[in-house]
C-alpha positions, 0 to 999 in steps of 0.5 A: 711078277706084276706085268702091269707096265708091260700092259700099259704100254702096249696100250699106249704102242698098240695102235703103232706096233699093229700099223706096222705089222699089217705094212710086213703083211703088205710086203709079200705081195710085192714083187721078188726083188721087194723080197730079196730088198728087205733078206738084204736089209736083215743081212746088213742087219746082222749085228749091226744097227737096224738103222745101219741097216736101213741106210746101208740097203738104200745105199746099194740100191741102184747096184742090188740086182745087177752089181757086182760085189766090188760094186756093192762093197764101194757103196757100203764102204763108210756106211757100213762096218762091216762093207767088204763081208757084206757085200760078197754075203748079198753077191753070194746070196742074189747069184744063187737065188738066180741060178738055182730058182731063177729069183723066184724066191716067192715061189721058193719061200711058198713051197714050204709047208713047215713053218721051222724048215722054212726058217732053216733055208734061210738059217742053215743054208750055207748059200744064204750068206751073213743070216743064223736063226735071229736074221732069219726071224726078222726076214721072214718077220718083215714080209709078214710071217707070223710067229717068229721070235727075233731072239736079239740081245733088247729081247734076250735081255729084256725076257731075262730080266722079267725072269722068262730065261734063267739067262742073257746069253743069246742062244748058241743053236738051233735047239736053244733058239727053239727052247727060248722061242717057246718061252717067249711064247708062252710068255705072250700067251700068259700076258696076252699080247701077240707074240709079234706085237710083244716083240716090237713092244720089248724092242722099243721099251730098249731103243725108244723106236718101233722100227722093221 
């Protein structure tokens, strides 16, 4: 199959899609509640708009850290769909990051030496509420780990359509996520084109956007 648009317009996206994963690498240095803002912002995220995402987190932000669920929830309600689930999902997630590491989530995401464990916290823990292996992806994506392919239906679709996966349907586990993961891998290696960027390029070929 001829890449060459591809090609083209990563040229053309190149400088964009690079500014923005250098601002994800930014992110980390942050502070714990910067982290715990953008593992919000993917919750609302999850089958959602990124952009319902981002207005729903601004909407919560002055209740994030200290609100209860009812609090959070009458923020969400009428930004987001799915408000009253969402908000226990962040309730749930912030109470058990305080009582169990003190909110040090830095340290906790620090202390994995395994890139795929690390992902698994987030992705199988049933105290990490409303993430599975893509949200997850696309946290750990957002404050600058590298290599994560966030598997949502622009990426399946499009990996589909240039003949990389047999198939459109998202991954129903761990070990197919895996399997695509590393077809979109060798994908990137074979065009070129960093994994990350070739991400971000496929997502805005489908939404006309380079957004988080």
């Amino acid at each position: 199959m001829n890449y060459s648009e591809l090609i083209k317009d990563y040229n053309i996206k190149k400088t964009e899609i690079k500014k923005r994963l250098k601002e994800f690498k930014e992110t980390f240095k942050q502070s714990d509640e910067i982290i715990f803002h953008e593992l919000s912002f993917c919750i609302l995220t999850a089958n959602a708009s990124a952009q319902m995402g981002i207005n729903s987190v601004d909407a919560i932000k002055d209740v994030l850290f200290e609100g209860s669920a009812e609090a959070i929830s009458k923020k969400l309600k009428g930004r987001h769909r799915f408000w009253r689930t969402r908000a226990h999902y962040i309730f749930h997630t912030r109470e058990y990051l305080k009582d169990k590491f003190g909110f040090r989530l830095k340290d906790k995401i620090n202390s994995f030496e395994d890139r795929n464990l690390l992902r698994d916290f987030f992705a199988v823990n049933k105290d990490i509420k409303g993430l599975g292996f893509k949200e997850s992806s696309h946290f750990l994506r957002n404050i600058g780990f590298k290599g994560y392919a966030i598997l949502d239906k622009h990426i399946i679709n499009t990996l589909y359509e240039f003949g990389i996966t047999h198939s459109p349907e998202k991954p129903k586990n761990r070990l197919q996520y895996f399997d695509i993961e590393k077809k979109m891998r060798s994908f990137s290696e074979k065009i070129e084109i960093d994994m990350d960027e070739l991400d971000l390029l496929l997502w805005s070929r489908k939404t006309g956007k380079i957004l988080k």
